[in-house]
C-alpha positions in Angstrom: -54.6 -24.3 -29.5 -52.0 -22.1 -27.7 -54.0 -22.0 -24.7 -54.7 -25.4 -24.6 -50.7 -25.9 -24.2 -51.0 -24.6 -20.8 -52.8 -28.0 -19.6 -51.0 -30.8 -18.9 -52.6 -32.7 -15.9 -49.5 -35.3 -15.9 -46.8 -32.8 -15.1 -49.3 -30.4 -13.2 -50.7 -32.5 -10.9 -48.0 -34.6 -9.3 -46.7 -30.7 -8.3 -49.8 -29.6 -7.1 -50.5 -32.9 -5.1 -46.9 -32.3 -3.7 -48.1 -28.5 -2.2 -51.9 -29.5 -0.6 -50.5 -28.9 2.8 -48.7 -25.4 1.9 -52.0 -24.5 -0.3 -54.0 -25.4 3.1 -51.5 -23.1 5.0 -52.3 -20.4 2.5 -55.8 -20.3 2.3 -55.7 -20.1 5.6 -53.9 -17.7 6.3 -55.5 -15.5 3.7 -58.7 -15.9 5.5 -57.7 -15.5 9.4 -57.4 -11.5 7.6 -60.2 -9.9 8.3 -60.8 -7.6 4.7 -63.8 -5.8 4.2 -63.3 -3.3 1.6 -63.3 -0.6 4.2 -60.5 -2.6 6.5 -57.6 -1.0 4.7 -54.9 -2.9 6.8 -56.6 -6.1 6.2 -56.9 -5.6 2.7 -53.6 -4.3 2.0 -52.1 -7.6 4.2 -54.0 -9.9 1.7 -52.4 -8.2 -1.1 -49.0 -8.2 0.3 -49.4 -11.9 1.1 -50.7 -12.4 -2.6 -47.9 -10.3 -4.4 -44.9 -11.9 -1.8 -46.2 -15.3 -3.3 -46.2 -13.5 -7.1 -42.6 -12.0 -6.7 -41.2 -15.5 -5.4 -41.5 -16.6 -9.1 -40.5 -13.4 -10.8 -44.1 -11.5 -11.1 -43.0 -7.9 -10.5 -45.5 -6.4 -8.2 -47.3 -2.7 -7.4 -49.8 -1.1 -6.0 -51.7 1.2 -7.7 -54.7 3.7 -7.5 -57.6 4.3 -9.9 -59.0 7.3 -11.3 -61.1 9.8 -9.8 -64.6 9.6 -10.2 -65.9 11.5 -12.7 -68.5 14.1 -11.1 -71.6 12.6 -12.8 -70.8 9.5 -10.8 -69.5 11.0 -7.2 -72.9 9.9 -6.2 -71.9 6.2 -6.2 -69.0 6.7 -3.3 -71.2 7.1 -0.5 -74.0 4.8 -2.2 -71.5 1.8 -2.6 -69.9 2.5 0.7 -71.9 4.7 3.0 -69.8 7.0 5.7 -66.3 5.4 4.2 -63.7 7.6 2.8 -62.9 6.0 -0.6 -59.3 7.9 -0.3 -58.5 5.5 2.6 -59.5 2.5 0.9 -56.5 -0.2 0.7 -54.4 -0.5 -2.5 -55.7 -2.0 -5.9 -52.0 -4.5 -7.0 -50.7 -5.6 -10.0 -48.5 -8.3 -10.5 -46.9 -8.9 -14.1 -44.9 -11.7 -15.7 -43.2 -11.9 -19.3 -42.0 -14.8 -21.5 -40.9 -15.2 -24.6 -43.8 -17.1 -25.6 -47.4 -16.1 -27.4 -50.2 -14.7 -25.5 -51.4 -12.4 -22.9 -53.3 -13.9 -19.7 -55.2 -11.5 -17.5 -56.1 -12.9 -14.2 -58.9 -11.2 -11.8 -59.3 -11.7 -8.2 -60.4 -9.1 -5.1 -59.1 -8.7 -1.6 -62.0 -7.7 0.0 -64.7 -10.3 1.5 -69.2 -9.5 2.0 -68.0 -9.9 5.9 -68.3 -6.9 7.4 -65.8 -6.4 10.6 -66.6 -8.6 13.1 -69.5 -10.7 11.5 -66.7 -13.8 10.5 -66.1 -16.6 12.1 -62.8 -18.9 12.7 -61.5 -20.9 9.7 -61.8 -24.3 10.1 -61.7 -27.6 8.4 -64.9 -30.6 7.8 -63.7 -33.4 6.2 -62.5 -32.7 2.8 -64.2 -29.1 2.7 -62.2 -25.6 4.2 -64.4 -22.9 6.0 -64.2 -19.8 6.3 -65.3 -15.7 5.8 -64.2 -15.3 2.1 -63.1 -18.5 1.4 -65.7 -19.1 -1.6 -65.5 -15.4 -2.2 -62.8 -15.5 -2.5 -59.6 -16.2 -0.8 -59.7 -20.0 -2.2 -59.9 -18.4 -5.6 -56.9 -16.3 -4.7 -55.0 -19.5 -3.8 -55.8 -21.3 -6.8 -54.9 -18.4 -8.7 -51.3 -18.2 -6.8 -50.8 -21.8 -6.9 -51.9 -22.4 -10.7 -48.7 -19.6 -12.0 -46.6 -21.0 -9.7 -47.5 -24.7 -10.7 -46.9 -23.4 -14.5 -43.3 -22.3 -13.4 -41.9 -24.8 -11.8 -43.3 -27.5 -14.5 -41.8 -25.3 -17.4 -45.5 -24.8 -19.0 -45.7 -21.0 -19.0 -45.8 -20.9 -22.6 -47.2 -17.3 -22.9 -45.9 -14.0 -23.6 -47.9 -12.3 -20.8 -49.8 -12.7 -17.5 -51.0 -9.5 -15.8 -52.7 -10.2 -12.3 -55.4 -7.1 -11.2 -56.8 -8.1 -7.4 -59.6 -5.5 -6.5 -59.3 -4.0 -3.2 -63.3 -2.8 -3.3 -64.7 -5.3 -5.0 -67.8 -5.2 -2.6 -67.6 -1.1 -3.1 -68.6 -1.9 -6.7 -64.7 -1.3 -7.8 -65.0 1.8 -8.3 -61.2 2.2 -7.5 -60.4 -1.0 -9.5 -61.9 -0.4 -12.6 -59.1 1.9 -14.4 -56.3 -1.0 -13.0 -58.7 -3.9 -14.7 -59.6 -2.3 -17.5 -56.3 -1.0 -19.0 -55.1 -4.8 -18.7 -58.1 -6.0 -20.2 -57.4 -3.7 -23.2 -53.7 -5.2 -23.8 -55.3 -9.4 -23.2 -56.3 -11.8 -25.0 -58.1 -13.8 -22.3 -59.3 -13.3 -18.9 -59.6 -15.6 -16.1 -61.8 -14.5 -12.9 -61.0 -16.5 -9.9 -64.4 -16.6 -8.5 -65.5 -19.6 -7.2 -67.4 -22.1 -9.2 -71.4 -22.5 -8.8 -72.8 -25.6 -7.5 -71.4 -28.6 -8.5 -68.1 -27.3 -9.1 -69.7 -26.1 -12.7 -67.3 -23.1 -14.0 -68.5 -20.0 -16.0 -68.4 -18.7 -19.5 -69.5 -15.5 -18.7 -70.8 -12.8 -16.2 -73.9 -10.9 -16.0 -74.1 -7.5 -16.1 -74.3 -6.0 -12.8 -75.4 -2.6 -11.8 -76.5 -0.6 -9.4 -79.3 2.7 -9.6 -80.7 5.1 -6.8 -84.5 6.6 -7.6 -85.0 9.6 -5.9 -88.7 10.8 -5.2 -89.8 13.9 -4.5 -93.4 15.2 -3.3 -94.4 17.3 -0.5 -94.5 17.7 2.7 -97.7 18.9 5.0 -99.3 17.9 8.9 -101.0 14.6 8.0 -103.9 16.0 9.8 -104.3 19.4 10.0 -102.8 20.1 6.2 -103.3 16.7 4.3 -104.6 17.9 1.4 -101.4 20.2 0.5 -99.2 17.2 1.2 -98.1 14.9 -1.6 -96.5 11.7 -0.4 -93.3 10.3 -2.2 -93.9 7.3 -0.4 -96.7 6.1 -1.9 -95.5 7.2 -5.1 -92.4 4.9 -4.5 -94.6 2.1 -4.2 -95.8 2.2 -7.0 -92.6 3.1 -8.8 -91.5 -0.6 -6.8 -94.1 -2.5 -8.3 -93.1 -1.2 -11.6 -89.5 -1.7 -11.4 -90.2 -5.2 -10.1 -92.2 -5.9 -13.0 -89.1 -5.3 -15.4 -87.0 -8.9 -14.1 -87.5 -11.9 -16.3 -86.1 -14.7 -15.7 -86.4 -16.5 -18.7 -84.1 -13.7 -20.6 -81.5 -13.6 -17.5 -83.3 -9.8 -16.4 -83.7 -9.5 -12.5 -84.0 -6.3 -10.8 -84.4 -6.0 -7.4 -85.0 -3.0 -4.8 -82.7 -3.7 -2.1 -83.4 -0.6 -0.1 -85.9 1.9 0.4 -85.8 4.8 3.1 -88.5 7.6 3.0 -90.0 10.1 5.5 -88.9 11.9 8.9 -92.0 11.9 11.0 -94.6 10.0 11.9 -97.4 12.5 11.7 -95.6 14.2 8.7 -96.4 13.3 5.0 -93.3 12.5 3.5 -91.7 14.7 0.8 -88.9 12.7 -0.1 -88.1 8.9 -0.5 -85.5 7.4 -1.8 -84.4 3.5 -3.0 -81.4 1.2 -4.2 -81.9 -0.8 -7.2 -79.6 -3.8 -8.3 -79.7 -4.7 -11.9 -78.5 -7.4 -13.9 -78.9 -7.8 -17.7 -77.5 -10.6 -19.6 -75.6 -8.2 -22.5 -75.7 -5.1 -23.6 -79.0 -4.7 -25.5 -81.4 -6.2 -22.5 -79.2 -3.1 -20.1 -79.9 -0.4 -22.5 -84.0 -2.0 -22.4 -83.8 -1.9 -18.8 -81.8 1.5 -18.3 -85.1 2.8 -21.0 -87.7 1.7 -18.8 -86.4 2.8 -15.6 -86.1 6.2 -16.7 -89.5 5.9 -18.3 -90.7 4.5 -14.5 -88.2 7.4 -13.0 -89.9 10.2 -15.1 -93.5 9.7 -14.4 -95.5 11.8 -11.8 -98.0 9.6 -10.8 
């Protein structure tokens, strides 16, 4: 019921119509920032653009750092961002507002776009629709997000007792930074609004997937593919198999899809390769189809053949 408080499309929308041209300003500037995870600057200019907005309606605003990786998962630095530093990535920022009302909001977003430096293009507009390198994904999130808390300001319906904004500076680096920020505010809220854009249709989301990420290792041996075959054992063809396998595992029809998204293996052509190695995305609907999956890959990791 609370919750439901916070809509009132006759004194929200008159305010909103009112700021399409300064919401068209912002978006755009948002995405003429160039802010793949590993473009510090960039990233850190979206958040400063995010929290200047925030702190014109009283959100106090910081920038924070995560937690170290624990050393059973140091692996997933150079797997999520290969060559990068993660020490130089930009800055993860909270923003934080408090009423006297009754409830606690938590709002998601990320600063980082997919586009890698210099693969954008200029923003633009066709007819009703804005383009852009981030704009689904998602600097027009970030503006509604912005434009929505300030929209409950000036209309006097911020009826809660708390709104934490966490906005992800390595969102496509898995969030391995973010995800100490995002989940002590998830702890202390009682709901949670991710400004990702809508799927087709404009049809909005209950829920998220489960999304994670594996690397399978294969080891054999190597020999002279002529003069030594017989001593060699090739990892290669033992990762095909292992492929086929894995691939086997998605199911669409319980929300399971796995998918090996690379594969790398070998060091000469007349060399039978000793080592190959491969990236696996996985996605599980909840948490008893992942601990399924996470079974039967290690099953598929463990055998020889």
């Amino acid at each position: 019921a609370r919750i439901g408080q916070l809509r009132d499309p006759d004194r929200l929308r008159p305010w909103l119509y009112a700021q399409r041209n300064e919401m068209l300003d912002f978006v755009r500037g948002l995405v003429d920032i160039e802010s793949y995870a590993t473009q510090s600057d960039g990233v850190n200019a979206v958040g400063d653009m995010l929290c200047d907005a925030l702190g014109s309606i009283d959100y106090e605003t910081e920038r924070v750092r995560g937690a170290p990786l624990t050393p059973e998962r140091k692996w997933l630095e150079e797997f999520m961002l290969p060559g990068f530093d993660r020490t130089q990535l930009g800055f993860q920022r909270v923003a934080r507002w408090s009423g006297d009302g009754h409830g606690r909001a938590l709002i998601l977003g990320d600063l980082d776009t997919a586009f890698v430096p210099g693969k954008g293009f200029p923003f633009s507009i066709d007819g009703d629709r804005a383009l852009g390198p981030g704009i689904a994904d998602m600097k027009g999130g970030l503006t509604v997000a912005v434009y929505a808390l300030k929209a409950l300001q000036a209309t006097g319906l911020n009826n809660l007792e708390e709104i934490t904004c966490v906005f992800s500076a390595d969102e496509q680096g898995g969030s391995l930074d973010a995800r100490k920020p995002i989940e002590d505010a998830a702890a202390h809220s009682d709901w949670v609004f991710c400004m990702e854009c809508a799927r087709e249709g404009g049809k909005l989301m209950g829920s998220r997937a489960q999304i994670g990420v594996a690397k399978l290792e294969v080891f054999g041996r190597d020999a002279h593919a002529g003069s030594a075959y017989a001593k060699g054992i090739s990892a290669i063809e033992a990762m095909a198999r292992k492929v086929q396998a894995i691939h086997a595992l998605t199911d669409p029809s319980r929300e399971i899809y796995l998918c090996v998204g690379q594969i790398s293996g070998g060091w000469r052509r007349s060399v039978i390769p000793g080592y190959c190695m491969c990236t696996i995305d996985i996605r599980t609907p909840g948490p008893e189809a992942w601990e399924e999956v996470e079974s039967k890959l290690r099953a598929i990791a463990a055998t020889s053949e």
